[in-house]
N, C-alpha and C positions, 0 to 999 in steps of 0.2 A: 426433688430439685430438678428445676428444667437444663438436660442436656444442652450444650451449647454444639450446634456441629460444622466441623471445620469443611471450608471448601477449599478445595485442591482446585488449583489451577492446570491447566494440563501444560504438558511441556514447552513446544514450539508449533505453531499452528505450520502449516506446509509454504506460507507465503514467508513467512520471517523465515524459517530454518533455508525456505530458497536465498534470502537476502544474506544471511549469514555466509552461505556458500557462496556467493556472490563475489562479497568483503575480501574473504580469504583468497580466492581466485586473481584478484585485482592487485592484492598484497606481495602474495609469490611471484607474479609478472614483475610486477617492481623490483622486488628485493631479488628475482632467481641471478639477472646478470651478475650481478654482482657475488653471489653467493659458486655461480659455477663461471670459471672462465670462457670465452669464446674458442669456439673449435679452433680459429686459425690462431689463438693466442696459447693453445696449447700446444699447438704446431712448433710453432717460433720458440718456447721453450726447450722441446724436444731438441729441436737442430742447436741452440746455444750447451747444450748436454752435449751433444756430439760433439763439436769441438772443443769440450773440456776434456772429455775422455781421450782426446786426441792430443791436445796437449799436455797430457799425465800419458801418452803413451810417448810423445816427444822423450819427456825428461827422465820417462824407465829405459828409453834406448841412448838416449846419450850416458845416461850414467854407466851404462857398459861398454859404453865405443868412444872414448875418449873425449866423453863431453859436448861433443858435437852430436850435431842434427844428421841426418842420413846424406843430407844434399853437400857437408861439408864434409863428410871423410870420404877417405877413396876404396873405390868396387874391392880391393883388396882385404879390407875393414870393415863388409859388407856393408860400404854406402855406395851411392851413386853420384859422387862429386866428381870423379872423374868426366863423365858424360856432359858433366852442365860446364869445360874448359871448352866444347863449342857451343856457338848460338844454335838457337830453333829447338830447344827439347821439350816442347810443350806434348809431343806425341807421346812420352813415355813420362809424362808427371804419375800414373798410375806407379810407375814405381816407388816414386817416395812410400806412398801405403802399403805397398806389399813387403817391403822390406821389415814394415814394421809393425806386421798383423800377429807376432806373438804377445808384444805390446798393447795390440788394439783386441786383445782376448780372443782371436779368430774371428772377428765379427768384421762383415763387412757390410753390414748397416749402418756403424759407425760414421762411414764417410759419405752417405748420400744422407741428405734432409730432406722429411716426408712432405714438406713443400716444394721440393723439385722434380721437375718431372723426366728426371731419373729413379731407375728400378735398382737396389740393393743386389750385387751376385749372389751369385749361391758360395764361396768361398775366395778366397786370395788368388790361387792358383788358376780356376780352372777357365778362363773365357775373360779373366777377370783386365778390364782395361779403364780408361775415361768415363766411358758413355755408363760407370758405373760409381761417379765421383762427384760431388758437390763443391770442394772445396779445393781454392785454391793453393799453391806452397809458396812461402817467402824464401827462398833459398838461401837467404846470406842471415836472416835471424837466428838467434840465440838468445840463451838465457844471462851470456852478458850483457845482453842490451836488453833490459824488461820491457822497454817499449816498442821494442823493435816490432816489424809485423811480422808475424810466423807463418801463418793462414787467414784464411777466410773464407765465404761464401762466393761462389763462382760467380756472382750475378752484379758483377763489375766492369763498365767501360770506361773510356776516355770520354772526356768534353764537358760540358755543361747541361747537356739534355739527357735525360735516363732513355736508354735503349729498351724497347719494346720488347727487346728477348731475351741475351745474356752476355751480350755485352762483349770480352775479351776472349768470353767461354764459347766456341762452335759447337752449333748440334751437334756436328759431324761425328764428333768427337779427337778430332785431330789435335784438339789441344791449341796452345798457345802459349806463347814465351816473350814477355813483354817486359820493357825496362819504363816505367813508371817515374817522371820528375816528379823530385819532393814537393815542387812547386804545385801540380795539378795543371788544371783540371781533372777526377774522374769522378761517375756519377754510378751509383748502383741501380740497377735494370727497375725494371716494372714489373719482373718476377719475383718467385720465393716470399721474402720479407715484405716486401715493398708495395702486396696486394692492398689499393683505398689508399695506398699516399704515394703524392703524384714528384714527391720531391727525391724519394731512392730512400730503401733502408735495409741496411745488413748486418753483418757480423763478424768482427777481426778477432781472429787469436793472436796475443801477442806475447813476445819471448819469454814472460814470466808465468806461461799458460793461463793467465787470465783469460773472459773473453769480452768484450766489450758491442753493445747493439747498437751502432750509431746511424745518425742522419746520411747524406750526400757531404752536408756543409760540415756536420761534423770531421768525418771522415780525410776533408781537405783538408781543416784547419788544422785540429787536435793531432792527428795523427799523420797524415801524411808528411808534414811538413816538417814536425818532429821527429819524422823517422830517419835513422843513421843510413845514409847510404850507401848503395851495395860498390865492394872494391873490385874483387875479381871478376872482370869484367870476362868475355871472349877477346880474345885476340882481333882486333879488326870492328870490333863493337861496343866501344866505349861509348856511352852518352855523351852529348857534347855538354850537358847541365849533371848537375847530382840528380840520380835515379838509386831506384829499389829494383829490384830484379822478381818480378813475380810470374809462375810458372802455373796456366791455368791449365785443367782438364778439358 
């Protein structure tokens, strides 16, 4: 009987096994965005974590200080509300955090965002000021008011045009202490968040330590406007409109 014999083809000549590689190369460019987030999307992540954690350090330190936030009880009750009965305390907003860096796990990375170009201390204690702080303090929020504002992202001004740098926030780091109409206008800077969108975009913490990443417009509408405004004013510094009292680093 005459053998019949099989021919083997051989596997991939070097020009297809090229095109195959090809294929694939062109596949994962497409599908990688999607598959790994953008560095500056992991950023923005990061820093909306920080402010969670800051808001869960809010509500481990009120629940031992009479329910209040550090800006409402008094220095005696280790808060610092005595201090904010006069104007201008934007130079010592670092104090809100150090009062409450048992809460914030010793970490004081917590309160700078790796999108700002602020550097984290090396502890609470030691050098520790503004120029080492992201976020601003709502002084008059709480968790009676869920929507109140608590915090947020330093990279907030006044008007209708986003500021080129940060807004309410001084490099200097002197701080700021600004009474905010519910009405508006303010616009978040063209830092941090807001890098490729030319309208302003940030991040509030608010009294129920949610944290919400909204527009400029959002920011006016939703939230600003809704927000309960602050009573205890300074003596001599009442708004003439309803304001929020917000205390930047």
């Amino acid at each position: 009987m005459k053998q019949r014999m099989m021919r083997i083809s051989p596997a991939f000549t070097r020009i297809e096994l090229l095109v195959v590689v090809a294929i694939i190369a062109v596949l994962v460019s497409m599908l990688w965005p999607a598959l790994v987030p953008p560095k500056h999307h992991v950023r923005e992540i990061n820093c909306i974590f920080n402010l969670k954690e800051i808001g869960t350090g809010y509500r481990l330190w009120a629940g031992d200080n009479g329910d209040l936030v550090p800006s409402q009880q008094s220095v005696s009750k280790s808060g610092w509300g005595d201090f904010l009965t006069n104007a201008d305390q934007g130079a010592i907003c670092w104090t809100n955090y150090a009062i409450m860096q048992n809460e914030l796990g010793q970490s004081p990375r917590l309160v700078v965002c790796v999108l700002d170009e602020r550097l984290p201390a090396q502890d609470f204690t030691n050098k520790f000021d503004n120029n080492h702080i992201s976020y601003f303090v709502g002084v008059s929020a709480n968790d009676s008011y869920p929507q109140s504002i608590l915090g947020g992202d330093r990279n907030l001004g006044g008007g209708t045009v986003p500021d080129s740098q940060y807004g309410f926030s001084p490099k200097s780091g002197k701080g700021n202490d600004v009474a905010i109409p519910i009405s508006g206008p303010v616009s978040w800077s063209l830092k941090m968040h807001s890098a490729g969108n030319r309208a302003g975009v940030g991040n509030v913490l608010l009294g129920d330590g949610s944290v919400q990443h909204v527009s400029t417009a959002d920011f006016n509408q939703k939230w600003l406007r809704n927000a309960t405004p602050t009573t205890n004013w300074p003596a001599g510094h009442v708004p003439a409109t309803p304001s929020i009292r917000l205390v930047f680093p």
